[in-house]
N, CA, C and O of each residue as an XYZ file, in Angstrom:
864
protein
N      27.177      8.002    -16.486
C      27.442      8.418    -15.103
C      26.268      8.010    -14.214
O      25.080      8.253    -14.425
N      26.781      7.373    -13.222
C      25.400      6.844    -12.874
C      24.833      8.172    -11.380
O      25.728      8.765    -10.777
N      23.426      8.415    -11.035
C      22.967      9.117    -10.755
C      23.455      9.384     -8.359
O      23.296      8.712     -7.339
N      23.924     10.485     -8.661
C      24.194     10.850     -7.536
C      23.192     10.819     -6.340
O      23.629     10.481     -5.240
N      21.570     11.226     -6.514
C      20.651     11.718     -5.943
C      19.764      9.838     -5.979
O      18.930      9.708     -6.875
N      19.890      9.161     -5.477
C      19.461      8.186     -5.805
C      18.907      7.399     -4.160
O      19.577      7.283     -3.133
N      17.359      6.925     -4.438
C      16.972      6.118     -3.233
C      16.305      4.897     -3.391
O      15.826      4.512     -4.458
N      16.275      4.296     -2.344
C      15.809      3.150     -2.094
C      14.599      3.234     -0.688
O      14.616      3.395      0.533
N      13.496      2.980     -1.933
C      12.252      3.337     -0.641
C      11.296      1.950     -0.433
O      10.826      1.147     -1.239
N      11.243      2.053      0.913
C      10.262      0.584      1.106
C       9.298      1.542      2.067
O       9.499      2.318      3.001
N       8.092      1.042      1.299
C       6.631      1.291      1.591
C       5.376      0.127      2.207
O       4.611     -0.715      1.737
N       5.778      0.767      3.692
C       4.996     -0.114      4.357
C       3.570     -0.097      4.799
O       3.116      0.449      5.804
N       2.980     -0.738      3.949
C       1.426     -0.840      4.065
C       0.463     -1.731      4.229
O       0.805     -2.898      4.420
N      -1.030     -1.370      4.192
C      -2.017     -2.297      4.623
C      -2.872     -2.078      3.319
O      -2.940     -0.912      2.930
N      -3.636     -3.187      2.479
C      -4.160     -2.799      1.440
C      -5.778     -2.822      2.277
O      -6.696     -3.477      1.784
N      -5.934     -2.165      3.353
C      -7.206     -1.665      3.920
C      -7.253     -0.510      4.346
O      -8.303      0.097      4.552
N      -5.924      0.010      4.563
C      -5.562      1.239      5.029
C      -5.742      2.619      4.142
O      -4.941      2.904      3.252
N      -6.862      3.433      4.473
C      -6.889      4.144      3.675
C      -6.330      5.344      3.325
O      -6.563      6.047      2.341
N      -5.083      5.606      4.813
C      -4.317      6.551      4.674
C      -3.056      6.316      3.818
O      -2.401      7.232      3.322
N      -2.771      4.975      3.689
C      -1.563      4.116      2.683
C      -1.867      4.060      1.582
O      -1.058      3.673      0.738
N      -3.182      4.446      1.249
C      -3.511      4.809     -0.474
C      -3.633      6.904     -0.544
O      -3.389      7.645     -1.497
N      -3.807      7.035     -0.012
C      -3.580      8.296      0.417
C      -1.669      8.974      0.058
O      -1.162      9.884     -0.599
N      -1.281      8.059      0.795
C       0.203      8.333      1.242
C       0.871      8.112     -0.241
O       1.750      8.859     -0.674
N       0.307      6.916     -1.014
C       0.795      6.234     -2.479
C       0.881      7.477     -3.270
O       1.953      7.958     -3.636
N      -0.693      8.167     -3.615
C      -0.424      9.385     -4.420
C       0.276     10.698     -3.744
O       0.933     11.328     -4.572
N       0.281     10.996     -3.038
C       1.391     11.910     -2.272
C       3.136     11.110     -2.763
O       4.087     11.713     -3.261
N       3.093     10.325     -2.572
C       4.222      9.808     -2.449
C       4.947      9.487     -3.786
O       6.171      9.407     -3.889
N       3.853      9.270     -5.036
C       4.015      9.336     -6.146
C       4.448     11.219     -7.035
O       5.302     11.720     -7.767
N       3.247     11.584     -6.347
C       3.614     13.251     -6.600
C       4.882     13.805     -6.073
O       5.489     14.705     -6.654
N       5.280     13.254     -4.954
C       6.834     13.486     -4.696
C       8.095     13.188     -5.317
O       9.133     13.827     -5.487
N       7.529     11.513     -5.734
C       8.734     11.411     -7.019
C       8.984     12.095     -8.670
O       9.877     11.943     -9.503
N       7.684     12.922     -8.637
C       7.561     13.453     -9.728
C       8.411     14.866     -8.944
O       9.409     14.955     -9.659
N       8.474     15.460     -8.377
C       8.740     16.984     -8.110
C      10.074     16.619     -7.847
O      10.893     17.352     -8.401
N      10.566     15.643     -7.120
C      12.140     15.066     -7.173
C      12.840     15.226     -8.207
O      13.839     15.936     -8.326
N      12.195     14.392     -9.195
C      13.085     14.467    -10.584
C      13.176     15.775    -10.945
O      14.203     15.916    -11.610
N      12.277     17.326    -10.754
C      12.438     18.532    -11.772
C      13.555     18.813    -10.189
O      14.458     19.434    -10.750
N      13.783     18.775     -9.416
C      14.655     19.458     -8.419
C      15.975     18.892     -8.411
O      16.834     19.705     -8.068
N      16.558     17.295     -8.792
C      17.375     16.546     -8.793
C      17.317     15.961    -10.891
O      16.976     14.956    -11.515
N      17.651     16.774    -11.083
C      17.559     16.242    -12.819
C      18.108     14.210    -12.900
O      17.583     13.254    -13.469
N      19.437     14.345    -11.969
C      19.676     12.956    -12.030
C      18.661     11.670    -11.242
O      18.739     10.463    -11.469
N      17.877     12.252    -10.432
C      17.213     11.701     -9.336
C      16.727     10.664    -10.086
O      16.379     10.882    -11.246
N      16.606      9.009     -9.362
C      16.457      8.185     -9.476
C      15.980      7.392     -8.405
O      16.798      7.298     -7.490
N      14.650      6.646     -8.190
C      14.155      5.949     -6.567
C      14.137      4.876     -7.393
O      14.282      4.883     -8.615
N      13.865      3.512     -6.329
C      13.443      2.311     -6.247
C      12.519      2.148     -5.484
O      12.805      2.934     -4.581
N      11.628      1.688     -5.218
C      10.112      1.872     -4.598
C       9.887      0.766     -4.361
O       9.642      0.234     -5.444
N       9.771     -0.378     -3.102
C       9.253     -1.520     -3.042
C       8.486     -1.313     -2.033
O       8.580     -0.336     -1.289
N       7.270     -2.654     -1.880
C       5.861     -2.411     -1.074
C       5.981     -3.849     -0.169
O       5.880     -5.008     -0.571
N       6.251     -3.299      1.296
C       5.956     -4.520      2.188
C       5.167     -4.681      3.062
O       4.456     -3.767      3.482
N       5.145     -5.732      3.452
C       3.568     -5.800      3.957
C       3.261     -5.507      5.669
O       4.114     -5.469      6.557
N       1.902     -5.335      5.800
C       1.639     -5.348      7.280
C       0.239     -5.425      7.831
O      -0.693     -5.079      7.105
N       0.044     -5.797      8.902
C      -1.789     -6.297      8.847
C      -2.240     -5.217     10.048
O      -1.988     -5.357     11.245
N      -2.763     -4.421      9.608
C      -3.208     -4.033     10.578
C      -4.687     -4.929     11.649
O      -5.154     -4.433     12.674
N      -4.977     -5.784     11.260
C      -6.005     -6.706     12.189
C      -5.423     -7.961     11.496
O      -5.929     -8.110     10.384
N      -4.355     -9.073     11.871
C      -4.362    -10.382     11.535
C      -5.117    -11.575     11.934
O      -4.871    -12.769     11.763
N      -6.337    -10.821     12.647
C      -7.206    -11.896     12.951
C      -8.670    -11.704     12.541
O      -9.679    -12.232     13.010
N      -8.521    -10.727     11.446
C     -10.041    -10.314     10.427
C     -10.485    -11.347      9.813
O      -9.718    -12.169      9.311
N     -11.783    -11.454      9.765
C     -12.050    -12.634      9.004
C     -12.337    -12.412      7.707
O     -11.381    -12.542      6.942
N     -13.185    -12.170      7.320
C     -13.746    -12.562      6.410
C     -15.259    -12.427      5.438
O     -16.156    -13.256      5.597
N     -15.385    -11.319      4.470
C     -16.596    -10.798      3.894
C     -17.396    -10.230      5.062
O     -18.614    -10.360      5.187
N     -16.316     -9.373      6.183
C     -17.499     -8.691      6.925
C     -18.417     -7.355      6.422
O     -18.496     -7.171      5.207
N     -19.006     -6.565      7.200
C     -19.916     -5.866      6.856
C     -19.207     -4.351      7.102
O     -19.551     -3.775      8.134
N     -18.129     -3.594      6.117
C     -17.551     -2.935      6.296
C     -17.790     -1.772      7.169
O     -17.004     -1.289      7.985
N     -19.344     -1.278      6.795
C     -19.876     -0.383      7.587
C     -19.690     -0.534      9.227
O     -19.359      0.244     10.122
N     -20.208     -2.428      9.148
C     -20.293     -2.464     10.532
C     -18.877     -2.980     11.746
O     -18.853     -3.133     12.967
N     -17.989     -3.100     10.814
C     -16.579     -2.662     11.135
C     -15.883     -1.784     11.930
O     -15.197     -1.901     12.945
N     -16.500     -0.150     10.656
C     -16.175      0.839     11.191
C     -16.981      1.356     12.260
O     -16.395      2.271     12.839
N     -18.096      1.102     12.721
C     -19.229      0.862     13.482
C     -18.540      0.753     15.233
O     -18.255      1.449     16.207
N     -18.548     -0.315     14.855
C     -17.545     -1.030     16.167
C     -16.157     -0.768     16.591
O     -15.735     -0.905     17.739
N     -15.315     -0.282     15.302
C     -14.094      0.296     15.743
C     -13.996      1.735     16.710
O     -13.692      1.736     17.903
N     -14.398      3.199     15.720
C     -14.752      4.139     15.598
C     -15.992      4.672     16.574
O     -15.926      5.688     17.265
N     -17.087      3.818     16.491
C     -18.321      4.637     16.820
C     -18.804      6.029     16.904
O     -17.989      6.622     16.198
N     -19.421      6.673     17.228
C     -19.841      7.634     16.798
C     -19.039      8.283     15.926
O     -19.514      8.772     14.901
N     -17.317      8.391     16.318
C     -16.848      9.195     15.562
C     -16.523      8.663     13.375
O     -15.959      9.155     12.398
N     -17.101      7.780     13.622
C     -17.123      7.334     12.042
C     -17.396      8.175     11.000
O     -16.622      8.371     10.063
N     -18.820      8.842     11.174
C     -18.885      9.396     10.265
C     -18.097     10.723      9.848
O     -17.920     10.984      8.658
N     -17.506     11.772     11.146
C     -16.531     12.201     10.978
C     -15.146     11.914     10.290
O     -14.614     12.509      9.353
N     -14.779     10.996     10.911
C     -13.673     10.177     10.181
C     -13.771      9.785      8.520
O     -12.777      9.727      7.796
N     -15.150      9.532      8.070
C     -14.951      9.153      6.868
C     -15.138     10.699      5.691
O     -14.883     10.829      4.494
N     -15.731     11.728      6.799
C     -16.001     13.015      5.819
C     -14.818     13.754      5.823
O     -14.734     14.729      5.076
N     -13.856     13.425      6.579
C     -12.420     13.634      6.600
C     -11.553     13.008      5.393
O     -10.722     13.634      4.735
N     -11.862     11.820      5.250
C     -11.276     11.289      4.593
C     -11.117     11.286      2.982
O     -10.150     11.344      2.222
N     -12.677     11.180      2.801
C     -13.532     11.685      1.824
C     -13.060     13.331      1.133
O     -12.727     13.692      0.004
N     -13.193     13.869      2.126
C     -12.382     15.461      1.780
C     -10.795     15.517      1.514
O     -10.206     16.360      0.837
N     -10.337     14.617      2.082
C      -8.798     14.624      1.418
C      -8.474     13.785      0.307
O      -7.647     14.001     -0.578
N      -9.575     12.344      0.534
C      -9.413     11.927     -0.910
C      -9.508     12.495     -2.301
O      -8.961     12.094     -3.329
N     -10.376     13.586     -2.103
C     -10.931     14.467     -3.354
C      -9.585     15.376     -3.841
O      -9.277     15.714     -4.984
N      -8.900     15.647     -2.563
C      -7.795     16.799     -3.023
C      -6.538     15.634     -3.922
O      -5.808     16.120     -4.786
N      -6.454     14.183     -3.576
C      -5.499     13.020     -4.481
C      -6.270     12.583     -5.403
O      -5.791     11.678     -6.086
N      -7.428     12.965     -5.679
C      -7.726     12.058     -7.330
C      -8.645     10.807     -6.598
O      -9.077      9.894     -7.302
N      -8.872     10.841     -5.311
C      -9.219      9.444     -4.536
C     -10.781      9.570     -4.500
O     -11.080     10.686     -4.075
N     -12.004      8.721     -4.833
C     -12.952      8.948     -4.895
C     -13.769      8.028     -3.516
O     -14.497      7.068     -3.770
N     -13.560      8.406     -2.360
C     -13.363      7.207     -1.361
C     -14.960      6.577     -0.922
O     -15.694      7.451     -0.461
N     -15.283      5.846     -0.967
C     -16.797      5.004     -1.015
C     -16.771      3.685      0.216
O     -16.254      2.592     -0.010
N     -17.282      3.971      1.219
C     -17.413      3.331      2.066
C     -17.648      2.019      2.706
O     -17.312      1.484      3.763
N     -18.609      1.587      1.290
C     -19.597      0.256      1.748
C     -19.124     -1.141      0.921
O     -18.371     -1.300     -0.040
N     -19.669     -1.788      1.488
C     -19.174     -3.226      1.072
C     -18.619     -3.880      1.687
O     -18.665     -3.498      2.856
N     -17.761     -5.204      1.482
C     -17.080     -5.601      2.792
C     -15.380     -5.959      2.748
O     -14.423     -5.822      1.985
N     -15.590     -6.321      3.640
C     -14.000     -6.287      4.578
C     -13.698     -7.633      4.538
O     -14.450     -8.600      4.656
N     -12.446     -7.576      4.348
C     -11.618     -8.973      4.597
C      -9.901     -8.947      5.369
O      -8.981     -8.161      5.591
N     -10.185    -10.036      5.510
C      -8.462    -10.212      5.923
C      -7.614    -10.019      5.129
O      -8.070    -10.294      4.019
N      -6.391     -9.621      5.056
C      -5.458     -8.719      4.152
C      -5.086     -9.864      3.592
O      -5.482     -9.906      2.427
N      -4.451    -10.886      3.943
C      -3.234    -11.925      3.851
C      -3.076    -12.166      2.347
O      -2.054    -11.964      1.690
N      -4.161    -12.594      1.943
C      -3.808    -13.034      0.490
C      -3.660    -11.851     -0.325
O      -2.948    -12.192     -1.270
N      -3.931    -10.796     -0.424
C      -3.919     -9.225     -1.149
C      -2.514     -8.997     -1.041
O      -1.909     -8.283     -1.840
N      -1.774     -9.797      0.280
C      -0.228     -9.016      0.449
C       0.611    -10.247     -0.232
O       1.762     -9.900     -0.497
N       0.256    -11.835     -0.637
C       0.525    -12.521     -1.123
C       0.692    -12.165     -2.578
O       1.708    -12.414     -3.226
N      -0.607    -11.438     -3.138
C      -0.594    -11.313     -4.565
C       0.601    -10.322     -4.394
O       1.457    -10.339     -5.279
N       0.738     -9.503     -3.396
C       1.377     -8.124     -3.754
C       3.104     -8.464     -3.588
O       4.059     -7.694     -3.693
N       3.060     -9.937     -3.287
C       4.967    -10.421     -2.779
C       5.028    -11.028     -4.400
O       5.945    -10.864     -5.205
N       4.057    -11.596     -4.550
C       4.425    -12.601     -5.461
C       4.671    -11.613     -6.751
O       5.444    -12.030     -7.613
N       3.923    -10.045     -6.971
C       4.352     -9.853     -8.071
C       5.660     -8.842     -8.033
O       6.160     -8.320     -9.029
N       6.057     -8.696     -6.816
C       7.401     -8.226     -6.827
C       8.460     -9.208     -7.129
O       9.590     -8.945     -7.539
N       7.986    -10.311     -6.891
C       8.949    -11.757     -7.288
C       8.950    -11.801     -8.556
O       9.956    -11.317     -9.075
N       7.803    -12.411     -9.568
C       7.946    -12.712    -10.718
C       7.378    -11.943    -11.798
O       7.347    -12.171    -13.007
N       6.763    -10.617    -10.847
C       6.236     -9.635    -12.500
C       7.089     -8.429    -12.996
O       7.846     -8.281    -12.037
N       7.339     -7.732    -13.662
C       8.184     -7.070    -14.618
C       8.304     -5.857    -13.378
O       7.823     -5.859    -12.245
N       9.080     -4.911    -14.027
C       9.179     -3.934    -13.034
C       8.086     -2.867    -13.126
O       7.789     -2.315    -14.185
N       7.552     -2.632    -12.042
C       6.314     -1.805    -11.750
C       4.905     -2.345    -11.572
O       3.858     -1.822    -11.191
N       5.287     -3.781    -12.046
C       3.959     -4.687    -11.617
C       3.593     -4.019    -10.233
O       2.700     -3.188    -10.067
N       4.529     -4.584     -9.168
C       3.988     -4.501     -7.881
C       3.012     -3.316     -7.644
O       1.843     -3.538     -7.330
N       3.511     -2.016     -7.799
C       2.645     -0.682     -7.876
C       1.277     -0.983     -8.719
O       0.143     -0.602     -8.429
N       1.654     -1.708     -9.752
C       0.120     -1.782    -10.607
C      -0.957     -2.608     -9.620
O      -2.137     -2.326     -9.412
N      -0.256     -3.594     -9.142
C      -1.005     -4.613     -8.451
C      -2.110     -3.447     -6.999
O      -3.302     -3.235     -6.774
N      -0.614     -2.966     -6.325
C      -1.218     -2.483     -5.691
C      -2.321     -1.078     -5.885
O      -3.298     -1.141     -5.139
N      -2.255      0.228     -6.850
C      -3.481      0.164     -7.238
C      -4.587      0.187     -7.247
O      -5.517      0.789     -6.710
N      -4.271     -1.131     -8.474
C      -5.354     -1.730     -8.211
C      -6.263     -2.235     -7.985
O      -7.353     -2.374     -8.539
N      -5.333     -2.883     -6.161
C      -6.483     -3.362     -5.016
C      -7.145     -2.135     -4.370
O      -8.332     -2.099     -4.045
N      -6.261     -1.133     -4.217
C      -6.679      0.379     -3.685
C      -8.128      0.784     -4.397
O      -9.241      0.959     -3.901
N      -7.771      0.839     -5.417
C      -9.170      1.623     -6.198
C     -10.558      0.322     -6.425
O     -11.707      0.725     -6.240
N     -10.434     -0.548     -6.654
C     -11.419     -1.629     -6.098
C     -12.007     -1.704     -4.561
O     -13.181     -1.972     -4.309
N     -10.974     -1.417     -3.554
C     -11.333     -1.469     -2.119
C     -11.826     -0.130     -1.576
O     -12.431     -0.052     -0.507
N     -11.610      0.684     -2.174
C     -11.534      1.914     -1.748
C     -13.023      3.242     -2.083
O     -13.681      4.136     -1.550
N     -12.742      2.143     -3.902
C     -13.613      3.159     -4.558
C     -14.792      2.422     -5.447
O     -15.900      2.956     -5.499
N     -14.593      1.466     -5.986
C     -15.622      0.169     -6.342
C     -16.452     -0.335     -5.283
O     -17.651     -0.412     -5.547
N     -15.942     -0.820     -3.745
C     -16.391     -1.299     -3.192
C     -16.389     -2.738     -3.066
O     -17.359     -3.339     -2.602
N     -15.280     -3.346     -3.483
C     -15.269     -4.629     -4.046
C     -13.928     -5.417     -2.597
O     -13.082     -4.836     -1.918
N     -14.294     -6.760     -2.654
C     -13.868     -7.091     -1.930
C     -12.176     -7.543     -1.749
O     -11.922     -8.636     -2.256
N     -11.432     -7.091     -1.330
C      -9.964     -7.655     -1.474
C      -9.083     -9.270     -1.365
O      -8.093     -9.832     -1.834
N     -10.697     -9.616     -0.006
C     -10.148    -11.277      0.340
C     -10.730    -12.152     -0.570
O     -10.558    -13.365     -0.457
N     -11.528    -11.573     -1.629
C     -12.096    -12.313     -2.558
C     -11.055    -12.792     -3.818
O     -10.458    -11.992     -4.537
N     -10.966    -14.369     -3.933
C     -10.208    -14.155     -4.914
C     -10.271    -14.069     -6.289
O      -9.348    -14.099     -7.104
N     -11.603    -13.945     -6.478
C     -11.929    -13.538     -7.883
C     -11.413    -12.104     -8.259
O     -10.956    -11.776     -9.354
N     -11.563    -11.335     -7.189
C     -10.895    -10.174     -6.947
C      -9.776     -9.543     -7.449
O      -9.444     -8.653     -8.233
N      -9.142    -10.691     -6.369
C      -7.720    -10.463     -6.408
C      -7.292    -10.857     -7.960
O      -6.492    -10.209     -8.636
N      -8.109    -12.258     -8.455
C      -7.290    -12.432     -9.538
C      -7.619    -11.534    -10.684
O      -6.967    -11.581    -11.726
N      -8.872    -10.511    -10.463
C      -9.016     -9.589    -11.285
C      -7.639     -8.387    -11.441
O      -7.060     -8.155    -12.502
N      -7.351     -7.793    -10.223
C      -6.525     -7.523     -9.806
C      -4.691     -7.538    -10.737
O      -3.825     -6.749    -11.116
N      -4.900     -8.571    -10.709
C      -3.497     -9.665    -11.111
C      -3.252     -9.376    -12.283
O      -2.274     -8.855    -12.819
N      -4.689     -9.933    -12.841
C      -4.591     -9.539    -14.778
C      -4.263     -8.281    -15.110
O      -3.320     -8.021    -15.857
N      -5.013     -7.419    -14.582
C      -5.351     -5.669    -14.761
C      -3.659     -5.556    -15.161
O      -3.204     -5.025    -16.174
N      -2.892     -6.207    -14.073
C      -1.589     -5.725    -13.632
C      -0.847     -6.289    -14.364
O       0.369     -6.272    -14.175
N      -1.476     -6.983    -15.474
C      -0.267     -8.151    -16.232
C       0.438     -9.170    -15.930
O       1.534     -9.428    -16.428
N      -0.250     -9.950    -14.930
C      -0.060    -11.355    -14.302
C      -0.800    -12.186    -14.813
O      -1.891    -11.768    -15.200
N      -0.451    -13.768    -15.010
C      -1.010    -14.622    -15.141
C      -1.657    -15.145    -14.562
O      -1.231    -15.823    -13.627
N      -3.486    -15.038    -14.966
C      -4.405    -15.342    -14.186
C      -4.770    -16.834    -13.501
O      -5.351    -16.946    -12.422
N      -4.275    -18.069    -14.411
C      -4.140    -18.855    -13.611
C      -3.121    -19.428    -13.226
O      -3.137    -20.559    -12.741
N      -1.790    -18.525    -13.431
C      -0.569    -19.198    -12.432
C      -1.395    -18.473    -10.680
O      -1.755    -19.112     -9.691
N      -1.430    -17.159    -10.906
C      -2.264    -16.523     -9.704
C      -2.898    -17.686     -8.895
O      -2.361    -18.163     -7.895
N      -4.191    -18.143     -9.454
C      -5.536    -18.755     -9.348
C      -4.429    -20.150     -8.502
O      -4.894    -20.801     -7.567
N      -2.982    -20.399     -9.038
C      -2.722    -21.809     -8.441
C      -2.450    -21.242     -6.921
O      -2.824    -21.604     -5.805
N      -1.505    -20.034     -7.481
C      -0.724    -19.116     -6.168
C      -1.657    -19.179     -4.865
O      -1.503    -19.814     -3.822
N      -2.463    -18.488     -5.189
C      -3.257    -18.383     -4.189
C      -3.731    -19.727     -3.295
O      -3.606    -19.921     -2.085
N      -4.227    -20.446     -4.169
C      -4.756    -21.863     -3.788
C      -4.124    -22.415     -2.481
O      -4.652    -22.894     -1.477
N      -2.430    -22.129     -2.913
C      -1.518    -23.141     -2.004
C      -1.320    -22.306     -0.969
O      -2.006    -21.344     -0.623
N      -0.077    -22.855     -0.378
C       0.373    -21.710      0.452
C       1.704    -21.274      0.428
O       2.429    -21.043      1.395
N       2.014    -21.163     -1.028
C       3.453    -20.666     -1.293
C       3.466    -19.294     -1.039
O       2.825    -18.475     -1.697
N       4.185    -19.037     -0.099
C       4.594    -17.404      0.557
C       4.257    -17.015      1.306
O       4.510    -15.816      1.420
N       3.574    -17.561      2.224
C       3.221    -17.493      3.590
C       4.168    -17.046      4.501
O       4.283    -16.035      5.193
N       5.136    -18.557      4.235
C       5.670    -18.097      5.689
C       7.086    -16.901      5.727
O       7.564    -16.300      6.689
N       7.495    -16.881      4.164
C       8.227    -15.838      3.536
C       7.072    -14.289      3.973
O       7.839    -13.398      4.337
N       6.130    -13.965      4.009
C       5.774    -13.252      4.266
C       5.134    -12.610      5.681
O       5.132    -11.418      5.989
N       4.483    -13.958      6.610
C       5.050    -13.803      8.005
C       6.590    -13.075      8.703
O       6.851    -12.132      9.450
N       7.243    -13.963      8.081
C       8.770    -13.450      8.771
C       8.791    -11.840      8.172
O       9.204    -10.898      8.850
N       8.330    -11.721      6.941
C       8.762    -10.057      6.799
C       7.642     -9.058      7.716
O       7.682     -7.828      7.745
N       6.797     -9.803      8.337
C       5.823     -8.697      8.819
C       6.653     -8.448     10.493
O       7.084     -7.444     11.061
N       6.594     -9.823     10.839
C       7.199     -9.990     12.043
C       8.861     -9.138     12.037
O       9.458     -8.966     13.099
N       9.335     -8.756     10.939
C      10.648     -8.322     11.138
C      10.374     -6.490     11.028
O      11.177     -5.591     11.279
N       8.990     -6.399     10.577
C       8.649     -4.641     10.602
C       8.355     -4.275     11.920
O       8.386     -3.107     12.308
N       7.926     -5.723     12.976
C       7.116     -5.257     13.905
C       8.393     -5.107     15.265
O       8.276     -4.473     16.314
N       9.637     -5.971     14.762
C      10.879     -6.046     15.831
C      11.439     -4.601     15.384
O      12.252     -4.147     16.189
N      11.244     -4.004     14.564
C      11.822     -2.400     13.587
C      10.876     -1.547     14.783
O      11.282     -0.523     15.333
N       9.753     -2.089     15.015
C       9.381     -0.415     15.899
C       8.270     -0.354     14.922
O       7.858      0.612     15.565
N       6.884     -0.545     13.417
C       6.281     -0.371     12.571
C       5.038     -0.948     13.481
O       4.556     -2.080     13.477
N       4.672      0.227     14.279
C       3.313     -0.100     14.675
C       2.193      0.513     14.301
O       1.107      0.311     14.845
N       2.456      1.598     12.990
C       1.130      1.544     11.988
C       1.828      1.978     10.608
O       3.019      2.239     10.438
N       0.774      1.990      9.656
C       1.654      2.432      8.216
C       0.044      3.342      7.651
O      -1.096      3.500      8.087
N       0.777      3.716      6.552
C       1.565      3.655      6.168
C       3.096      4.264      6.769
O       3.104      5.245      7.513
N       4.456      3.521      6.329
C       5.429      3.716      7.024
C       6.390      3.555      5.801
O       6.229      2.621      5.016
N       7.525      4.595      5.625
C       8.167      4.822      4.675
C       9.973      5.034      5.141
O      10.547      6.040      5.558
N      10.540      3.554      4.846
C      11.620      3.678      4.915
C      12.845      4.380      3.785
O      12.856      3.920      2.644
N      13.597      5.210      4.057
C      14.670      6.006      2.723
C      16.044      5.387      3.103
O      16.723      5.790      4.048
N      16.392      4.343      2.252
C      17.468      4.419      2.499
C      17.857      3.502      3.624
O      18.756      3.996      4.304
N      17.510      2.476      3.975
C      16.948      1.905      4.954
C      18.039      2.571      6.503
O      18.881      2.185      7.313
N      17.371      3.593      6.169
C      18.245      4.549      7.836
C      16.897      5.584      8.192
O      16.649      5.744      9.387
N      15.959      6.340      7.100
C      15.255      7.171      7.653
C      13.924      6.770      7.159
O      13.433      6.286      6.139
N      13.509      7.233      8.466
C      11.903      6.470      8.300
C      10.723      7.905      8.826
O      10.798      8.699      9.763
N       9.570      7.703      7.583
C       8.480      8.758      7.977
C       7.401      7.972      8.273
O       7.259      6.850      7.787
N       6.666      8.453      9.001
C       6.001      7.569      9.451
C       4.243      8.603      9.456
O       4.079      9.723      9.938
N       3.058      7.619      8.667
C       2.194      8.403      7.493
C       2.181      9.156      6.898
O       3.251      9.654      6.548
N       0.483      9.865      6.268
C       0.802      9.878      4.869
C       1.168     11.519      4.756
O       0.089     12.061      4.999
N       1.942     12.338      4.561
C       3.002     13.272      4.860
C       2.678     13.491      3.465
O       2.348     12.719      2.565
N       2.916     15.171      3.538
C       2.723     15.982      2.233
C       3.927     15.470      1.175
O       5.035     14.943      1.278
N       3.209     15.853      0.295
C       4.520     15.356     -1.033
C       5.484     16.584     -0.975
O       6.299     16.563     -1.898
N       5.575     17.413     -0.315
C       6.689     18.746     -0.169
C       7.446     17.583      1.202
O       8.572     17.085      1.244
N       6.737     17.511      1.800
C       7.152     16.888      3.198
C       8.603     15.331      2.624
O       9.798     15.337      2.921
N       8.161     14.693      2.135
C       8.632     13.468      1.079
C       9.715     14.318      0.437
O      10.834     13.850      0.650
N       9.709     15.536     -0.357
C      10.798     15.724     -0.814
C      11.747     16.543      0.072
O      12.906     16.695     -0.315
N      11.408     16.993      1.041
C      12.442     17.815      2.215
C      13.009     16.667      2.936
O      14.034     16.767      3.611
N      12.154     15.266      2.754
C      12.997     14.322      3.690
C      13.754     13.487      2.572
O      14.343     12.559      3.127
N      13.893     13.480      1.606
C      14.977     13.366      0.403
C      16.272     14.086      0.638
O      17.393     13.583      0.569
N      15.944     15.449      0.953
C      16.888     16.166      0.687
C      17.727     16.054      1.640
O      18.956     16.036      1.571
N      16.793     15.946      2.891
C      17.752     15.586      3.929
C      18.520     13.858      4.229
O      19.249     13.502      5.155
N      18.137     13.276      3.361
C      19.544     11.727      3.305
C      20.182     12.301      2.549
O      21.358     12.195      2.896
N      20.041     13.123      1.298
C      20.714     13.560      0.675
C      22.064     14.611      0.781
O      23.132     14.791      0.196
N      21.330     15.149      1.861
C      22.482     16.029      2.485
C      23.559     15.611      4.196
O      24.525     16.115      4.770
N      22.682     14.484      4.403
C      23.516     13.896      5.872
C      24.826     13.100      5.214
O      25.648     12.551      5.948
């Protein structure tokens, strides 16, 4: 019998965004409390992309990033962050540098294309906890292809991937089609492609908005 309680979730994020790694374990803890409330419950979970700066360059000076974005209020912002990371398991570490997303969301198309099911989540992750909590760089592609392996990808089909520019413009058009949707920050969580939450929202919050596609 196939399962009554059943969704289809697309998770729209930035692998710099630290409320979209935030939102991941919330959002993961929700599919866990789903299943004991819906015994049949069953999701599909895919991760699409979005830049929050598409004109970042490159090995900047993360600190001095947030510096220039933020100002004064930075360090607030990050003892905020820091304090909620602790309540998800998130160990959040500030320093190091910054890059442009593009290729991080490349690795992250390509392994929804050709890696097994759940790659993509592994992939992503594992750029999270490197960027987040290592301190390590995302536009780097030693990185990334660290990344790749962790996740059970082939390190030098990756190493070619990257090189070229296969998925580019497949992945342009999907950013550009979040941004004609109304997706002017993420994380952003489509159910069903009819209801949309928009950040990172308690995992009680995630399952009351289950219940409600479930019940419209």
């Amino acid at each position: 019998m196939s399962a009554t309680h059943k969704l289809n979730i697309g998770v729209v994020l930035d692998t710099i965004c630290p409320w979209c790694y935030v939102g991941d374990r919330r959002l993961q803890r929700a599919l866990e409390m789903a299943k004991t409330k819906w015994p049949d419950f069953e999701a599909t979970v895919s991760y699409e992309p979005f830049q929050l700066d598409s004109g970042l360059g490159k090995g900047l000076d993360k600190q001095q990033v947030y510096l220039k974005k933020f100002g004064d209020r930075a360090t607030a912002i990050h003892e905020r962050l820091a304090e909620t990371g602790k309540e998800e398991g998130i160990e959040f570490s500030f320093g190091g540098k910054m890059s442009n997303t593009l290729d991080s969301h490349r690795l992250i198309d390509y392994a929804k294309l050709h890696g097994l099911e759940g790659t993509q989540h592994k992939v992503i992750q594992s750029l999270f906890r490197r960027y987040f909590e290592q301190e390590q760089d995302i536009g780097d592609h030693s990185v990334l292809l660290d990344a790749a392996e962790e996740a059970g990808l082939d390190r030098e089909q990756i190493r070619d991937y990257l090189q070229s520019t296969d998925g580019l413009d497949a992945l342009q058009t999907k950013m550009e089609q979040f941004k004609k949707l109304g997706v002017s920050g993420v994380p952003f969580y489509i159910i069903n492609n009819r209801f949309g939450i928009s950040g990172a929202e308690s995992s009680q919050a995630f399952v009351d908005a289950f219940d409600k596609v479930f019940s419209d």
